[in-house]
N, C-alpha and C positions, 0 to 999 in steps of 0.2 A: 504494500500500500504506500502509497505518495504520502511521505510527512518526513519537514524539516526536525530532525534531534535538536539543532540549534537557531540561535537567528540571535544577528545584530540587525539591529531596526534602521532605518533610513527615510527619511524624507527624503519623495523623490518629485523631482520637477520636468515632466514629459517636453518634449519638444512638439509645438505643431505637429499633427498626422502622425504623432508616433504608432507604428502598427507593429505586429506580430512579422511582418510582412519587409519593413525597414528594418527594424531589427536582426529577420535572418541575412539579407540583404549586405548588412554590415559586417557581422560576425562570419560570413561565408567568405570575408577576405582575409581572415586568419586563423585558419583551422588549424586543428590538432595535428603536428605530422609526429616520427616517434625520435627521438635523440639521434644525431647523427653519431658515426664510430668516435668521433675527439668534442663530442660533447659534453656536457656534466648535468644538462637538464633543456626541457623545452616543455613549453604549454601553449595550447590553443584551444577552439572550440572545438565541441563534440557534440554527437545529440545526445541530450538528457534523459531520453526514456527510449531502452533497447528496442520496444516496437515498432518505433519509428525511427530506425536508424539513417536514416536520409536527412531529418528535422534537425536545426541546428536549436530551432527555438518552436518547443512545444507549447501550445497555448490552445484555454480553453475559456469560456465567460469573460474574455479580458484580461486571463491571469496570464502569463509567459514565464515556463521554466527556461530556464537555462544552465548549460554547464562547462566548467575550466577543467578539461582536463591537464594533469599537470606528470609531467616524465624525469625523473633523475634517476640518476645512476647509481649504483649503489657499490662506494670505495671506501671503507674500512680504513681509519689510517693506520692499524695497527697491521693493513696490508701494505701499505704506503712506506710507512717504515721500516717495515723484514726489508722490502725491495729495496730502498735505500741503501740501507747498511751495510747490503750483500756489494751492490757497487762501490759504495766507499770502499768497502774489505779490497776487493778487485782491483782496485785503481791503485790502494796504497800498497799493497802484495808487489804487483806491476810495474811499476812505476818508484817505486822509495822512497814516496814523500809523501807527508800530511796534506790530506785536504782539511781545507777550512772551510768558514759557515758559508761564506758570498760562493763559492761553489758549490756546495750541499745543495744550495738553495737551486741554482738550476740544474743540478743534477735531480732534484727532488721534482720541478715539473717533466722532464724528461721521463720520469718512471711513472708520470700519472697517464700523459700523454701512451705511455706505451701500455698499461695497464689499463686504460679505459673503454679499448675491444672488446678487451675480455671481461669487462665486468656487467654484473647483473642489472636491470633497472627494474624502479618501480612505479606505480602508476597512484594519483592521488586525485580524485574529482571534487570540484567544490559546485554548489548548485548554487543558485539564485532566483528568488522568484518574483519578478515585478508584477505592479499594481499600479499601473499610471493612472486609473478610474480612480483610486482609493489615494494617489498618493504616497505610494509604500513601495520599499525594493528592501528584499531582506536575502541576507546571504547566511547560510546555512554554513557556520564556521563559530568555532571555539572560542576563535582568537581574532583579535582584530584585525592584528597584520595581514592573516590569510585572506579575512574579507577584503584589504586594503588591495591586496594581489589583485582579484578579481574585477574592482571597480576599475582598480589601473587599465588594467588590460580592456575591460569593457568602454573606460573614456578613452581608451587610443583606437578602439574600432568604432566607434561611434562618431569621436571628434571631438565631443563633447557630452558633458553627463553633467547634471545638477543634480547632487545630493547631498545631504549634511547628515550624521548623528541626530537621532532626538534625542531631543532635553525635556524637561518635565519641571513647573513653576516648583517644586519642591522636591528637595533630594531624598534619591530613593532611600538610601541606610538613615535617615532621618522617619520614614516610613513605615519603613518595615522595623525600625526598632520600639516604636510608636505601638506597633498590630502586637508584637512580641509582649508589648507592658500592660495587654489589656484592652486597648483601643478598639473603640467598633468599627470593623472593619466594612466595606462598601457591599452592597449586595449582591450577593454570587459570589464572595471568594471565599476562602477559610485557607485557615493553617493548616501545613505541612506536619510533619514529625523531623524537620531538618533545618540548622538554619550555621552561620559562621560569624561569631564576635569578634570584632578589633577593636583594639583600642590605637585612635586616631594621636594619640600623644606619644605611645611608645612602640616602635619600631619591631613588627618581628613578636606581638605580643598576639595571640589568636587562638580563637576557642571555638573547635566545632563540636557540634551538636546533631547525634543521628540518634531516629528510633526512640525517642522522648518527647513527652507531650512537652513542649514548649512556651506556656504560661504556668511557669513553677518558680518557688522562691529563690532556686538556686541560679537559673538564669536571671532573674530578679536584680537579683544581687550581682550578677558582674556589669547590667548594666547600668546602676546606682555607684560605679565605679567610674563610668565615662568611656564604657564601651559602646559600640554599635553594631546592629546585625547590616554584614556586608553583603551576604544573599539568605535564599530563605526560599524553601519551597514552600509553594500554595497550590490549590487547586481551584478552578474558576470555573462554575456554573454544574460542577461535577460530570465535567465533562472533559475536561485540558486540565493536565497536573503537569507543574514545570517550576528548575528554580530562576528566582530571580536574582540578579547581582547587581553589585549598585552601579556599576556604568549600563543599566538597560539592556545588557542583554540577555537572552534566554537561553538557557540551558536544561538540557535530558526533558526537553519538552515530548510527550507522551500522551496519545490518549485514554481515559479511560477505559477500563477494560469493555464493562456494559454497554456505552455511548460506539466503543469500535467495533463490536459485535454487530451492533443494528446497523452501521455505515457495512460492513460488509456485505451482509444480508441482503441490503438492496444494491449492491455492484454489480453491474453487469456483467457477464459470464466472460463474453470476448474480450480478447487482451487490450486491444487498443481501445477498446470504448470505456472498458476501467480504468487505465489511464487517464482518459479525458474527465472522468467522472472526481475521481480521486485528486487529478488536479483543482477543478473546481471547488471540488470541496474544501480544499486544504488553503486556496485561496479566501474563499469562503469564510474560512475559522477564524483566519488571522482577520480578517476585515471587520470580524466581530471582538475578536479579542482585545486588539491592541486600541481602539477610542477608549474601551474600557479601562483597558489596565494604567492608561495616560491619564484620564480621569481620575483615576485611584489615586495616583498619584499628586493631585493638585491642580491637573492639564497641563496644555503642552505649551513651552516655554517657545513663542516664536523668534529669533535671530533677524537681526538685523541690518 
């Protein structure tokens, strides 16, 4: 089934007649090819759902998947260095004299260069699912950089891309420390049994929290200390369980077991129409989700 694990959120600004249609248009001029023999990595576009292996950009209700595939190679340097060594050995045997660093050092790309034939590579895809109708482009990544990868890549095929981070008129760990002490929280969401304390003054000081009810004296008390909760799982409308972390974005997003049972049950049998299905859906969720969870939040802080 079609669903992002993660997502950093994005405000996104369409260009005129952005379609499904310009989109593949664009990304069809830098596709995925695979590492050359003296390469160390390469990434392009791929289609995002194997059905449609021809689509570079799968779209459905207005949603548009898409995906980076990403190819490195894979050099161990503790392969980098046996090889090394073995030539130093060689040369100094050989020849009767020490080598030093400033030739190590190209002796040392000489052995990547010859050992990068033969080395293995591996393959890493990041997805992204735009929402020009909604205003939203969310990339399906852990970490920012990786998402940073893919909008780079996506504003050099494009030319251009207008997106920012959302913000939120009040900070998240101000929030969720707020829900954690008691506070009524907005309608449709509840606590987790997961959440991770810092304390903003002292470096390196952190308390997580799994598998305990989470409005108890003892988490009480560290944050009557001047801690803060920095993510927190919740579940919203009992339907999406997900944590949240205080730069906004979502992680080991999931849906509930009950709620994905009845989304399957009515999926269409054939492969590509549950696709198409599962895309909208999933487009869908988030379009419901995140006004929500922005509003929980305070709303959305617009930039200037």
């Amino acid at each position: 089934m079609l669903w992002f694990r993660n997502a950093i959120v994005y405000r996104f600004e369409p260009t005129p007649g952005f379609t499904p249609e310009h989109l593949s248009e664009a990304l069809s001029e830098h596709p995925f090819t695979p590492c050359g023999s003296q390469e160390l990595s390469r990434s392009g576009w791929s289609a995002p759902v194997s059905e449609a292996d021809e689509m570079l950009v799968f779209s459905s209700n207005g949603f548009m998947l898409i995906n980076l595939l990403q190819e490195e190679r894979i050099l161990p340097g503790s392969v980098v260095r046996e090889a090394l060594d073995e030539r130093v050995a060689l040369i100094e045997a050989e020849q009767s004299r020490k080598v030093y660093r400033k030739e190590k050092l190209q002796l040392k790309d000489e052995v990547i260069l010859d050992l990068l034939p033969r080395s293995f590579t591996r393959r890493r895809r990041t997805y992204a699912l735009l929402m020009p109708q909604q205003g939203w482009l969310l990339v399906d990544a852990s970490s920012h950089k990786r998402a940073e990868d893919l909008l780079n890549q996506l504003r050099q095929a494009l030319g251009s891309l207008k997106v920012q981070l959302v913000q939120t008129q009040v900070q998240a760990d101000k929030v969720m420390t707020a829900w954690v002490q008691g506070e009524t929280m907005p309608q449709g969401w509840a606590l987790e049994d997961e959440c991770e304390l810092r304390d903003p003054m002292t470096e390196g000081s952190k308390i997580s929290v799994k598998g305990q009810e989470l409005l108890c004296d003892e988490i009480a008390a560290h944050i009557s200390t001047g801690m803060l909760v920095k993510r927190l799982a919740l579940e919203w409308q009992q339907q999406i369980r997900l944590v949240l972390h205080e730069d906004l974005s979502l992680h080991r997003l999931r849906l509930c077991d009950e709620y994905r049972d009845q989304l399957e049950a009515d999926t269409p049998e054939e492969a590509l129409a549950a696709r198409d299905t599962e895309l909208a859906r999933m487009g869908l969720e988030y379009a419901r989700l995140l006004p929500e969870l922005i509003a929980a939040l305070g709303g959305e802080h617009v930039q200037r």
